[in-house]
N, C-alpha and C positions, 0 to 999 in steps of 0.2 A: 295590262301589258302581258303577252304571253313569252315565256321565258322557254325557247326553244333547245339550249345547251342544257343540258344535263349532268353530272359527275357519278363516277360509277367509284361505291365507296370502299367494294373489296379489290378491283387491278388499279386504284386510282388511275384512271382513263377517265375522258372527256366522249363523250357520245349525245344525236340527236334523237338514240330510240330513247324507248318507254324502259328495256331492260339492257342490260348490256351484253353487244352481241361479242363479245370475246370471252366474257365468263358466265355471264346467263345470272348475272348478279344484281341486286337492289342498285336504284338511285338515284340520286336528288336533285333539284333545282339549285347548285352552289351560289346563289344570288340571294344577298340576306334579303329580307323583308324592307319594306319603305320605311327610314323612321319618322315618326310625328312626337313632339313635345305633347302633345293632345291625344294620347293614343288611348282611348276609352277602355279597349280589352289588353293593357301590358298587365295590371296585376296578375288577370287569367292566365296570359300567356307563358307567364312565369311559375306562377304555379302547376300549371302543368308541363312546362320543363323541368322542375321539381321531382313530379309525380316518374314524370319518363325516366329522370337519370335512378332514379331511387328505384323503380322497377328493374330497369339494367343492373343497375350492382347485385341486389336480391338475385339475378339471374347467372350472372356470373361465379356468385358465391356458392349456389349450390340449387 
């Protein structure tokens, strides 16, 4: 299914571009993922949400 709303993560606005045409800013598909009890890649998934917030902090930190 293609997911045509969008959410823009710095003016929190809803838009159908690719960037957001108010602030020229990143943004996302706000629609979580399908869940499945059977979901072959959640360990991955998770660990590399892991990997991402722990890059973030490092970034923020300094």
């Amino acid at each position: 299914m293609v997911w045509l709303l969008r959410y823009c993560k710095r003016c929190d606005r809803y838009t159908l571009k690719q960037v957001c045409p108010i602030c020229d800013g990143p943004v996302k598909i706000p629609h979580p993922a399908k869940f499945s009890l059977d979901d072959k890649y959640g360990k991955y998934k998770l660990l590399m949400r892991r990997v991402l917030k722990k890059d973030e902090e490092e970034s923020e930190i300094g």
